[in-house]
VOGU-3710 file (C-alpha; in Angstrom, 3 decimals, decimal comma):
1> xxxxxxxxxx> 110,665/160,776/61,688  111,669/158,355/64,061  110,528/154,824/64,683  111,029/152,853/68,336  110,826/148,925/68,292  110,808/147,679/71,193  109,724/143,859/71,588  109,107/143,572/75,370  105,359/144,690/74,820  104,825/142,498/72,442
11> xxxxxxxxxx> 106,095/139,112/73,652  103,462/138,408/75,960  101,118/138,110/73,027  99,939/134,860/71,117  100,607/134,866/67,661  97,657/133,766/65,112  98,237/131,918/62,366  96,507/132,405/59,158  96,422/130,482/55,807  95,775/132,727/52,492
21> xxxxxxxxxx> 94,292/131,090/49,746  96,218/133,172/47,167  99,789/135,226/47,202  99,555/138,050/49,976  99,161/141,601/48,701  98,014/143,839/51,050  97,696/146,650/48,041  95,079/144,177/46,570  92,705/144,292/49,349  92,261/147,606/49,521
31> xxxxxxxxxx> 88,117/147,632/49,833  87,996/151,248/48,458  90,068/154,356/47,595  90,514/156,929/49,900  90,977/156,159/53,450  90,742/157,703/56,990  92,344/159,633/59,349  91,507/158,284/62,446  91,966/159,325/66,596  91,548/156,754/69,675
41> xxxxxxxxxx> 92,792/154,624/71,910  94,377/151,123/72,024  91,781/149,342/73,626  93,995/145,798/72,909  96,547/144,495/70,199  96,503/141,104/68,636  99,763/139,420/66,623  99,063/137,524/63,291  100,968/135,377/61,006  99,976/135,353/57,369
51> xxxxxxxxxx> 100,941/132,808/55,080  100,401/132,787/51,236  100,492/129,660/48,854  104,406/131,145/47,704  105,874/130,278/50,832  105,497/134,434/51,988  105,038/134,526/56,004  104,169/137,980/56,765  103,404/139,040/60,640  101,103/142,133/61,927
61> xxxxxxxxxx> 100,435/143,767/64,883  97,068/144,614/65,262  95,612/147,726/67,000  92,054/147,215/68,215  90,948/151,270/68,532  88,068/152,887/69,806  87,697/155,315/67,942  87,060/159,170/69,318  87,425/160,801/65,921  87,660/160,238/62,282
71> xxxxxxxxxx> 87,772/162,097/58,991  87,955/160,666/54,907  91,255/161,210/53,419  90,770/164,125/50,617  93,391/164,589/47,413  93,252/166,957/45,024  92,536/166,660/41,115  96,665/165,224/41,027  96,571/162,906/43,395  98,363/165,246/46,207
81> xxxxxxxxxx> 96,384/164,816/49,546  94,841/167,954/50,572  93,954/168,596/54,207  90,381/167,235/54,862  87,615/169,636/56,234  87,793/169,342/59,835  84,430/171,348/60,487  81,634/172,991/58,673  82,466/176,235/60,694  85,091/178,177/60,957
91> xxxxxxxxxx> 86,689/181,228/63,090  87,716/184,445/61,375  89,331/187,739/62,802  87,443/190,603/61,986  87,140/193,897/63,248  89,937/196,907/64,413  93,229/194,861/63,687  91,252/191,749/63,414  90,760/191,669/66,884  87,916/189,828/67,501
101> xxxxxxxxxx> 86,267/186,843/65,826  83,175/185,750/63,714  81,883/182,314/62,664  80,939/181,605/59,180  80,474/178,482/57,180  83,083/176,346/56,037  80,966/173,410/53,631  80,691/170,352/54,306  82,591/168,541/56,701  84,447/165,395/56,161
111> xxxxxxxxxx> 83,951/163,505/59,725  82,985/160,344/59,674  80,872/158,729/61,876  82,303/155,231/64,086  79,902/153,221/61,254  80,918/155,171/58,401  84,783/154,746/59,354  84,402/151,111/59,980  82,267/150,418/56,874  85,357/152,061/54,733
121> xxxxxxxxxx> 88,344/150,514/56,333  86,688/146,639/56,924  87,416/143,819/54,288  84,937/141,276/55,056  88,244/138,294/54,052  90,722/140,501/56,541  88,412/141,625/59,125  87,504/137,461/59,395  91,006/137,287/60,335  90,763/138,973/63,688
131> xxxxxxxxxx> 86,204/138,198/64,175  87,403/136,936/67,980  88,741/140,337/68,793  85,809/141,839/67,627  83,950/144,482/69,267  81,401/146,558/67,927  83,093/149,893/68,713  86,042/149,004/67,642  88,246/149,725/64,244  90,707/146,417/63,649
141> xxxxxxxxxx> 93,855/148,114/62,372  96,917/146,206/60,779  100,559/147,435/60,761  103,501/145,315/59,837  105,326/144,317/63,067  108,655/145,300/61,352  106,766/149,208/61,776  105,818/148,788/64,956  106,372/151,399/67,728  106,249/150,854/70,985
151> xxxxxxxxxx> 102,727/150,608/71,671  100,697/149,812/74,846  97,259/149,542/75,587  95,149/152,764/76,572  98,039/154,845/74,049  96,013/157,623/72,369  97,051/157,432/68,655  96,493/159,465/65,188  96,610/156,650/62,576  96,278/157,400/58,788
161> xxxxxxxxxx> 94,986/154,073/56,795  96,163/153,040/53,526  93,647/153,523/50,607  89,917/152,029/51,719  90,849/149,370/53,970  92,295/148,138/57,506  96,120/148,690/57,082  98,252/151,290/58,583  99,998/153,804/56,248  101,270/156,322/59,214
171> xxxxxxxxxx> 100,741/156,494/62,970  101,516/158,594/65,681  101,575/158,677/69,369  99,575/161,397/70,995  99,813/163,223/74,289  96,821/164,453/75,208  97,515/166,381/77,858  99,657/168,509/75,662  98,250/168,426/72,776  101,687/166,587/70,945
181> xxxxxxxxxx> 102,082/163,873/68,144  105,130/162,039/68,589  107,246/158,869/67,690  105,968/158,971/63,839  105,825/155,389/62,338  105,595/154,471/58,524  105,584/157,272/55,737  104,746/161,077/55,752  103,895/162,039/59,431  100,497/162,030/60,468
191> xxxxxxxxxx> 99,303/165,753/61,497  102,126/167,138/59,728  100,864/169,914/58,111  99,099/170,955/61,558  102,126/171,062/63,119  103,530/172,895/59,846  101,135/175,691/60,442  101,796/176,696/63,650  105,755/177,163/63,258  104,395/179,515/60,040
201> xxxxxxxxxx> 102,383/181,335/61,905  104,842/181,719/64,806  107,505/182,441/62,143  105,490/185,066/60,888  104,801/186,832/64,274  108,501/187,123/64,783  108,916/189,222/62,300  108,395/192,668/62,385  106,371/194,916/59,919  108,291/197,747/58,354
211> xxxxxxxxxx> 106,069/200,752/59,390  103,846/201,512/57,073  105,314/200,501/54,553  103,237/199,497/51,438  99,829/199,572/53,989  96,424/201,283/52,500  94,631/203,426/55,024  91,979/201,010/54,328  93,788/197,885/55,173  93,578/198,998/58,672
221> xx> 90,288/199,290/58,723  89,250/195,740/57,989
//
């Protein structure tokens, strides 16, 4: 993981100051559990103060997304997160050496639609905070400006939110031309275990079978 700071991009923007009425937990307004994986573009950023009745000033840069794509974070019956279902479909090799491909159902998917991802990350007291950025395709997410990367508008990004609510627990940079995530801010990388995948499954192809060796006729006829 590595994290770039760079405060050029960010100096040209106001900073809004904002009174809280209590002491400042962001872990307190999470709005649900869960969370979202979400894809888009920086459409603008906004920089906010916060200050609590204990004398805590804490500042945020805030990434006003549109969003292209977004799924509900899954976990398993631990608490581990599992990978969420991308698609109700899926491709799988069939035939002579699995040589071609068939399509066959995959259960429901987890996308989430632009309403259903704001409706989980918004807190009406937070998302008040930033009303005059507002837009109604837009997704208001907060990371602490001691996280931030260095972001620009129209930056395609792959943000993972923390628990039901507006603030950033990963991001990435993506380049969509070649399909790459990149300059990884906050904890576990977002897109990870994608990325994890595909070295397997090149690992995998570099290695070479021993002939025959412990293969059923019928194996190769699957």
């Amino acid at each position: 993981m590595s994290r770039i700071y760079d405060n050029k991009p960010l100096s040209s923007l106001p900073v809004e100051n904002h009174n809280w009425g209590t002491s400042w937990d962001k872990q307190k307004v999470k709005t649900k559990d869960g969370g979202a994986i979400i894809e888009g573009t920086i459409e603008k950023r906004s920089k906010h103060s916060i200050h609590d009745t204990v004398q805590n000033k804490v500042r945020y840069l805030v990434l006003h997304v549109k969003i292209s794509r977004a799924h509900k974070r899954q976990y398993d019956d631990k608490g581990n997160e599992v990978e969420p279902n991308f698609s109700e479909t899926q491709k799988v090799r069939t035939g002579y050496l699995h040589s071609s491909y068939k399509t066959e159902g995959k259960g429901v998917s987890d996308k989430l639609t632009n309403e259903e991802t704001r409706s989980l990350i918004d807190s009406p007291e937070i998302t008040s905070l930033t009303s005059k950025h507002a837009q109604p395709e837009l997704a208001a997410l907060w990371m602490e400006e001691n996280d931030s990367m260095e972001l620009e508008n129209g930056d395609s990004v792959r943000v993972k939110t923390y628990g039901g609510g507006p603030f950033i627990e990963s991001i990435a940079k993506l380049d969509i031309q070649s399909s790459t995530v990149s300059n990884y801010g906050g904890g576990q990388a977002v897109g990870g275990s994608w990325t994890d995948k595909v070295m397997t499954v090149k690992a995998q192809d570099r290695v070479a079978p021993q002939e025959n060796e412990g293969v059923e006729d019928d194996e190769w006829d699957d």
